[in-house]
C-alpha positions as CSV (number, residue, x, y, z in Angstrom):
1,X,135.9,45.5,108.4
2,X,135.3,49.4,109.2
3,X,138.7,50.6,107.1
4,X,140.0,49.0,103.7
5,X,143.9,49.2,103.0
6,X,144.0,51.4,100.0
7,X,146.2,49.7,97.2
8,X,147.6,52.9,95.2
9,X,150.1,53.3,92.2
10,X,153.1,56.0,91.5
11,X,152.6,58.1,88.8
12,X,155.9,58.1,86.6
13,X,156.2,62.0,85.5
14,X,159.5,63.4,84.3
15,X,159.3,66.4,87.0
16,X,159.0,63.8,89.7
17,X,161.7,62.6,92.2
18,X,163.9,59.7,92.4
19,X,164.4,59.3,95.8
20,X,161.4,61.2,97.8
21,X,158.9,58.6,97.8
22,X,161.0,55.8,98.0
23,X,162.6,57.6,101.3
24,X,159.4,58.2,102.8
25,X,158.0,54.5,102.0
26,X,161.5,53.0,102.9
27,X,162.3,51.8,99.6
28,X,165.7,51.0,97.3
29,X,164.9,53.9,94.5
30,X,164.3,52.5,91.4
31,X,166.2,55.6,89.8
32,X,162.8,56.5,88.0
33,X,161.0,59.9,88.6
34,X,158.5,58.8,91.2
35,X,156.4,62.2,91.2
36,X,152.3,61.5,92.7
37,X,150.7,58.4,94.7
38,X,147.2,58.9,93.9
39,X,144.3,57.8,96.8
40,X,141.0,58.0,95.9
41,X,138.6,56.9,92.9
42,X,139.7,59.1,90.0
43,X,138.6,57.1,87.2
44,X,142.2,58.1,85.7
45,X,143.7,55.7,88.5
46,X,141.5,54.9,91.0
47,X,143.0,52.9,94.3
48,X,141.9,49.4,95.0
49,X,140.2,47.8,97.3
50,X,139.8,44.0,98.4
51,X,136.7,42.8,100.5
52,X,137.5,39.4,100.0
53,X,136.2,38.9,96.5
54,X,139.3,40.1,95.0
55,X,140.4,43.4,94.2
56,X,138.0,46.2,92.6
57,X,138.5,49.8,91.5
58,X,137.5,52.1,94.6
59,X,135.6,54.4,91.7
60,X,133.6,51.2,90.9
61,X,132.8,50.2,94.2
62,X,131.0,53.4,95.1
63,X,129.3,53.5,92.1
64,X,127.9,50.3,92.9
65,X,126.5,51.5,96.2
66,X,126.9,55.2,96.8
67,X,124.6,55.5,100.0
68,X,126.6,53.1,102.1
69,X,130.2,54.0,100.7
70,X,129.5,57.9,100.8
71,X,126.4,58.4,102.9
72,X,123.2,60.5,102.5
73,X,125.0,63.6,102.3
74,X,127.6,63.4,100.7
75,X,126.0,61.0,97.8
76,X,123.1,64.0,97.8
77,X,125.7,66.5,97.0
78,X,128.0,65.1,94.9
79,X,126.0,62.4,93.2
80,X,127.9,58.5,93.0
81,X,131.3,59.7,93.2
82,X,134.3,60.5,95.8
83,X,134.6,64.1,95.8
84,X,138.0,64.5,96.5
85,X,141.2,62.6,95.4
86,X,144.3,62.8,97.6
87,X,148.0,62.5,96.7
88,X,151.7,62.8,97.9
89,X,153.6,64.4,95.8
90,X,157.4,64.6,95.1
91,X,158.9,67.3,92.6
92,X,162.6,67.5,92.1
93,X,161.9,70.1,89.2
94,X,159.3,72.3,87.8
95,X,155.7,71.7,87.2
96,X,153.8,73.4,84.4
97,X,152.7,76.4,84.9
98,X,148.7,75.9,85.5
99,X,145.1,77.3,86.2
100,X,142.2,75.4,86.9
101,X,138.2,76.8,85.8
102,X,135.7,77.3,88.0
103,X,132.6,75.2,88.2
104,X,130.6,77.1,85.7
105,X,133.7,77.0,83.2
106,X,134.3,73.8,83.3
107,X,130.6,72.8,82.9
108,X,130.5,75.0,79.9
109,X,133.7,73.9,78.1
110,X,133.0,70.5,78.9
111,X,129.9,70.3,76.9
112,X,131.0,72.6,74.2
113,X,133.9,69.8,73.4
114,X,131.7,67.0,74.2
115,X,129.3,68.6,71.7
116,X,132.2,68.8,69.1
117,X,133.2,65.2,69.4
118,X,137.0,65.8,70.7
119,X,138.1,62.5,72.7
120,X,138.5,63.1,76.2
121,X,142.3,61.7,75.9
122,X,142.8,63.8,73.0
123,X,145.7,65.9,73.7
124,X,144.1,68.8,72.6
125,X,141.0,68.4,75.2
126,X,140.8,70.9,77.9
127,X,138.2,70.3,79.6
128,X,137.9,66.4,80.6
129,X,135.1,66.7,83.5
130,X,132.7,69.6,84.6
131,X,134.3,70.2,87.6
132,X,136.1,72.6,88.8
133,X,139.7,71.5,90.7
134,X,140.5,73.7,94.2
135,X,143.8,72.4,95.9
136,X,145.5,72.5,98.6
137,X,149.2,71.4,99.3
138,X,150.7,70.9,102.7
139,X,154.6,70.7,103.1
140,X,156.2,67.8,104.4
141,X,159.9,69.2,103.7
142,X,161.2,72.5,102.8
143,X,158.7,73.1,99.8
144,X,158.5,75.6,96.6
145,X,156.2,77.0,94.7
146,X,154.7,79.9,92.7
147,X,151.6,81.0,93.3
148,X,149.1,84.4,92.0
149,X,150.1,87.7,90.4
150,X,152.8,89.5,91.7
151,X,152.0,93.5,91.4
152,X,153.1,93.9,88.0
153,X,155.4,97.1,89.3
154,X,157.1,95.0,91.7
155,X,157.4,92.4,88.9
156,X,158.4,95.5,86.5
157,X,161.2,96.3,88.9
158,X,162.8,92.5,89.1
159,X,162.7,92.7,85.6
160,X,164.7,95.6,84.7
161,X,167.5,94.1,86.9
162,X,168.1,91.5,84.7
163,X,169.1,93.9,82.2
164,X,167.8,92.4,78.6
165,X,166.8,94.6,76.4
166,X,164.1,92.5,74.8
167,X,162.0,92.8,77.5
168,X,162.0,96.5,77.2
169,X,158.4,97.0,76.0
170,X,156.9,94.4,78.6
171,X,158.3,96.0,81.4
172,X,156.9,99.2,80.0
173,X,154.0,97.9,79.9
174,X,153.7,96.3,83.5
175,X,154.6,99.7,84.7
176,X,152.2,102.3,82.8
177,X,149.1,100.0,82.4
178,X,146.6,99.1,84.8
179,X,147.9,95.9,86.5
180,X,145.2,93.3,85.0
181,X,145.3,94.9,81.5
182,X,148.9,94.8,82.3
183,X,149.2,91.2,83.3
184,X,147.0,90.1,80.6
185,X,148.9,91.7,77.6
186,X,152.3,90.3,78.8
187,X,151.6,86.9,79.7
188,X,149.2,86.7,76.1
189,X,151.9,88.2,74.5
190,X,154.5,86.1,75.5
191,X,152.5,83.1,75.0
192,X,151.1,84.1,71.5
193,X,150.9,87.2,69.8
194,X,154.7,88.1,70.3
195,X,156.0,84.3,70.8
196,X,159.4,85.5,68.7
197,X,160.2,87.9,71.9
198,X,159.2,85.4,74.1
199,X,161.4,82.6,72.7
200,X,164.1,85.2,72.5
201,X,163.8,85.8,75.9
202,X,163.8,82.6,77.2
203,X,167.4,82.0,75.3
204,X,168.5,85.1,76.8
205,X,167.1,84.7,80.6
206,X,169.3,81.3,81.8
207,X,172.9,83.6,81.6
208,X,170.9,86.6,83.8
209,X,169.2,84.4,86.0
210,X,172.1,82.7,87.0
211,X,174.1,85.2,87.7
212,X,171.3,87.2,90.0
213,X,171.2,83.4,91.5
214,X,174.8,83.6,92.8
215,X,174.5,87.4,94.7
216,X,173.6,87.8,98.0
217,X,170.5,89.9,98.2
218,X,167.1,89.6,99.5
219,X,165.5,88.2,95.7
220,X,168.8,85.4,95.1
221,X,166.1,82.5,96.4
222,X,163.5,83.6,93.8
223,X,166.1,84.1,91.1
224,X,167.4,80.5,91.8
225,X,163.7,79.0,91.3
226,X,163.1,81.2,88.3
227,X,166.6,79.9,86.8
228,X,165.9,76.0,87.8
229,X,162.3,76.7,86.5
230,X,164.0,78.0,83.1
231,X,166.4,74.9,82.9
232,X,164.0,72.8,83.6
233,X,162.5,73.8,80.1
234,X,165.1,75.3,77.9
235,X,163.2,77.7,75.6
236,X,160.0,77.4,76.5
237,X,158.6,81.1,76.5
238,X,156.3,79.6,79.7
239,X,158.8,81.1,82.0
240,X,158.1,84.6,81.6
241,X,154.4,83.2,82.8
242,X,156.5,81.8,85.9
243,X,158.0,85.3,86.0
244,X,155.1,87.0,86.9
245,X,154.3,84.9,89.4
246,X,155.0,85.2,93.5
247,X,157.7,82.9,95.0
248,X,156.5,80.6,97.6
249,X,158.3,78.9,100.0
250,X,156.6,76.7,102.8
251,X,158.5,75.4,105.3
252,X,157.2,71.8,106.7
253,X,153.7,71.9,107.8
254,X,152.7,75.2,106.5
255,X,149.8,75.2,104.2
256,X,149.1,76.6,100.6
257,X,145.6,76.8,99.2
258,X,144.7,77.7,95.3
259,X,141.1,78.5,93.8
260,X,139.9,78.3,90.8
261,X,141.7,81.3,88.1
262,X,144.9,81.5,90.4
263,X,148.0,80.9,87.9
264,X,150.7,78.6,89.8
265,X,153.3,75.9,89.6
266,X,155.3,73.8,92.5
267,X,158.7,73.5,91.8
268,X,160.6,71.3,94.4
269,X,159.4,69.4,97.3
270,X,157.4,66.8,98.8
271,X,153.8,67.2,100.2
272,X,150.8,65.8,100.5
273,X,147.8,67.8,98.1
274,X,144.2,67.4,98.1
275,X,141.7,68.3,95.5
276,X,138.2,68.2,94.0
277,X,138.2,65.1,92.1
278,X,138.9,67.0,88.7
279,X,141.4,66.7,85.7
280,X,140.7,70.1,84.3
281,X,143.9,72.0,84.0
282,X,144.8,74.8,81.2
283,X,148.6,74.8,81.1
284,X,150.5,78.6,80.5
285,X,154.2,77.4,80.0
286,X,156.7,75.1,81.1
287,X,155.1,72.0,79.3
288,X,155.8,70.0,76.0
289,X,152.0,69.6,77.1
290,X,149.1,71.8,74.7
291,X,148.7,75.6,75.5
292,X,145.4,77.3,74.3
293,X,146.2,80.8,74.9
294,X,143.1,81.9,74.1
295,X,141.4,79.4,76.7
296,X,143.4,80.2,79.1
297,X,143.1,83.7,78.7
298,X,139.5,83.4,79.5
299,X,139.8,81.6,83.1
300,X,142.8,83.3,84.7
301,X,142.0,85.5,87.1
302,X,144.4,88.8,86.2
303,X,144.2,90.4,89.7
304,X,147.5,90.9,91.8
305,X,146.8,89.1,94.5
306,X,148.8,87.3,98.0
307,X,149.4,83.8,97.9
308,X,146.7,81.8,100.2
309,X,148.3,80.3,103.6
310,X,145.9,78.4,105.8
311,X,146.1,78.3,109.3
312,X,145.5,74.7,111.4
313,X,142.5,74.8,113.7
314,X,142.7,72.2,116.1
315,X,139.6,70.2,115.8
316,X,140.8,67.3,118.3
317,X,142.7,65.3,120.2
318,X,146.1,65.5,118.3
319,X,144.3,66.7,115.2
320,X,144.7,69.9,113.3
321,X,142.5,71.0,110.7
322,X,143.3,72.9,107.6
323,X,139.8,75.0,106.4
324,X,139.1,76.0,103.0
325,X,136.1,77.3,101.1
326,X,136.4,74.0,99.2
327,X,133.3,71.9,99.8
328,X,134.9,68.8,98.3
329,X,137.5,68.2,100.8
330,X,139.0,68.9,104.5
331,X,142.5,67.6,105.1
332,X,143.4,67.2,108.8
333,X,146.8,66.0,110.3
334,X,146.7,63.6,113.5
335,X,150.0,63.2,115.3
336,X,149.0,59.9,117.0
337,X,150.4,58.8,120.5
338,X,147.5,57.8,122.4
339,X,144.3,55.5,121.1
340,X,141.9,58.0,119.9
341,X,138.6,57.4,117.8
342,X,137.3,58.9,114.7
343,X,134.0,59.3,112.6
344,X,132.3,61.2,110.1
345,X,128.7,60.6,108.2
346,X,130.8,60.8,104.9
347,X,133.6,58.9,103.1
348,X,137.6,59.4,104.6
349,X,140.6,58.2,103.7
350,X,143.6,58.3,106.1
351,X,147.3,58.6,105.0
352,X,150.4,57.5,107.1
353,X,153.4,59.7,106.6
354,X,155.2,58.9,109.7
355,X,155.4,55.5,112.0
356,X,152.9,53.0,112.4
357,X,149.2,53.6,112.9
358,X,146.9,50.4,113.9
359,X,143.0,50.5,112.7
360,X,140.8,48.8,114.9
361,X,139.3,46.2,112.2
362,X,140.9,47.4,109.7
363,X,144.5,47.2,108.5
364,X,147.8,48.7,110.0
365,X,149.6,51.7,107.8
366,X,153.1,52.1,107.7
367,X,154.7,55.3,105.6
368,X,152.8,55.6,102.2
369,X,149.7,53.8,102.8
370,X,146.5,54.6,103.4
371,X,142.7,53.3,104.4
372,X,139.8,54.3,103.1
373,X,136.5,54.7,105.1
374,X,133.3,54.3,104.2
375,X,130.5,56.2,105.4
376,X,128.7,53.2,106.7
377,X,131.6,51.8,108.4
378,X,131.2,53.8,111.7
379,X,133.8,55.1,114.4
380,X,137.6,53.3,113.9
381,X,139.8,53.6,116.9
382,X,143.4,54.1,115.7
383,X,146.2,53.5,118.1
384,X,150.3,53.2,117.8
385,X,152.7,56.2,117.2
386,X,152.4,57.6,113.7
387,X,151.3,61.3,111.8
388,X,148.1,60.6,109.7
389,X,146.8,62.8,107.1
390,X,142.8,62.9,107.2
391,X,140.5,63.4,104.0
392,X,137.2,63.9,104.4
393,X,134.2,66.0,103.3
394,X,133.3,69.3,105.5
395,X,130.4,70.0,106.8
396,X,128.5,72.7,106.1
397,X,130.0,76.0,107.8
């Protein structure tokens, strides 16, 4: 067989949609939050596999034999492991507001709580691998987001609409200071060294919000996330974090891509995201999860800066490809009419979002599922009528 089916679990978190997933896989909702279907080996929940001696973890089948399973290239790059790990996701409210380390970061902070003796599911950990996590999320509906500084004078000027008082000397401050010294102070502040004024304003900014929300000017879409955002997570000083933040929205198909130090959250939608096979995230708000200020203050990259689109590149027949500097992952989407063949000298694994797609040896994927490809397994003719999503590792560029 040159394609296994892929047997994959929902992840349960309270942000996650009730009906998204089960639409897409042509379920009855279970009226649970169904927000992530996770496809790869991440030791957290690896996928399954069955080779007819009953079902293993896919994380513990490369391990086992990396060369076959990943190839000489990839296994020489990235050592016994899947590189990647591919999801859909389904958000009907906000996501905590996050940043991910770079590579030598997360090296670093990973031995320095190693060396202390902090349980990697502690909840205090921070650093649970020494990887660093790149993403990218492509839009299968209408999909929102924040993503990167906003100019802290543009973000000065929003503010001062709003009309509360108590954020008097931040706003100040975004519009005298230089903008990362600006950014830096405000979201710290917020977070830590002036929490009072940033609960106060959190308990203040629902009423505002909400009425900016209901007008009719140019900013009423970004003051309806920032007020679903802020009742999402009554309180929570976090959302002045989400505050400084550009308002993304992607319509289905475009592309959003985040490096390492980029502050962001998704808010609603349903997409599918690739990523570096990482767990490292340092939360800024919008979580009952822990917040180390002082961490995070040390990996955000402070710099105003545009969110990242990417553009498809049509690589093939029906395939368009969506380049990153990432060299963990390259997600492709294949809208599938005719028989067409695909290979690669690394590992793949191919989602269905849409119709049926038939694997020549392999099995057939319906909405939801998903194959995985070993290295050694050679080219796999897919036929039927169906959009595919394609992981796989880039070559070298």
């Amino acid at each position: 067989m040159t394609a296994d089916l892929l047997t994959t679990s929902f992840r349960n978190y309270t942000w996650g949609s009730t009906t998204a997933l089960a639409e897409l896989t042509g379920r009855r909702p279970t009226g649970e939050p169904e927000a992530e279907l996770w496809m790869g080996a991440h030791p957290v929940a690896p996928a399954r596999i069955d080779r007819g001696q009953g079902s293993e973890a896919l994380d513990t089948v490369i391990a086992r034999d990396p060369q076959r399973e990943l190839g000489d290239r990839v296994a020489g790059l990235f050592g016994a492991r899947l590189p990647f790990l591919m999801k859909l996701l389904a958000a009907d409210h906000a996501l905590s507001v996050q940043v991910h380390p770079t590579t030598a970061q997360a090296a670093a902070g990973y031995e320095v709580e190693q060396a202390a003796g902090i349980p990697l599911d502690a909840p205090h950990r921070i650093y649970r691998d020494g990887h660093h996590k790149p993403e990218l999320i492509c839009a299968l509906g209408h999909f929102e987001a924040l993503c990167g500084f906003r100019d802290p004078r543009a973000t000065a000027a929003l503010w001062q609409r709003l009309a509360l008082p108590v954020l008097d000397p931040w706003i100040q401050h975004l519009l005298t200071a230089p903008a990362e010294q600006a950014l830096r102070t405000v979201l710290t502040a917020a977070l830590a060294e002036d929490r009072a004024r940033g609960e106060q304003a959190a308990a203040e900014l629902p009423t505002a919000l909400a009425h900016l929300a209901s007008g009719d000017d140019a900013d009423a879409a970004t003051w309806a996330a920032y007020r679903d955002a802020a009742h999402d997570y009554p309180g929570d000083p976090g959302i002045l974090a989400a505050m400084l933040l550009n308002h993304v929205r992607l319509n289905p198909g475009q592309v959003l891509y985040l490096d390492a130090g980029v502050p962001h959250a998704y808010l609603r939608g349903l997409g599918v995201e690739i990523m570096a096979n990482s767990d490292n995230v340092l939360r800024c708000g919008l979580t009952p999860k822990h917040v180390d200020t002082a961490a995070l203050a040390a990996v955000v990259d402070f710099r105003p800066t545009t969110p990242q689109h990417v553009a498809a590149v049509p690589v093939g027949p029906g395939e368009l490809e969506f380049r990153t500097p990432a060299a963990e992952f390259s997600l492709s989407q294949i809208e599938l009419g005719a028989p067409l063949r695909i290979a690669d000298d690394g590992p793949q694994i191919l989602l269905c979002v849409r119709g049926t797609a038939l694997l020549e040896d392999g099995p057939a994927l319906g909405p939801g599922q998903s194959a995985y490809l070993p290295a050694a397994g050679g080219p796999v003719r897919l036929d039927g009528d169906a959009t595919l999503f394609r992981a796989k590792v880039p070559q070298p560029r």
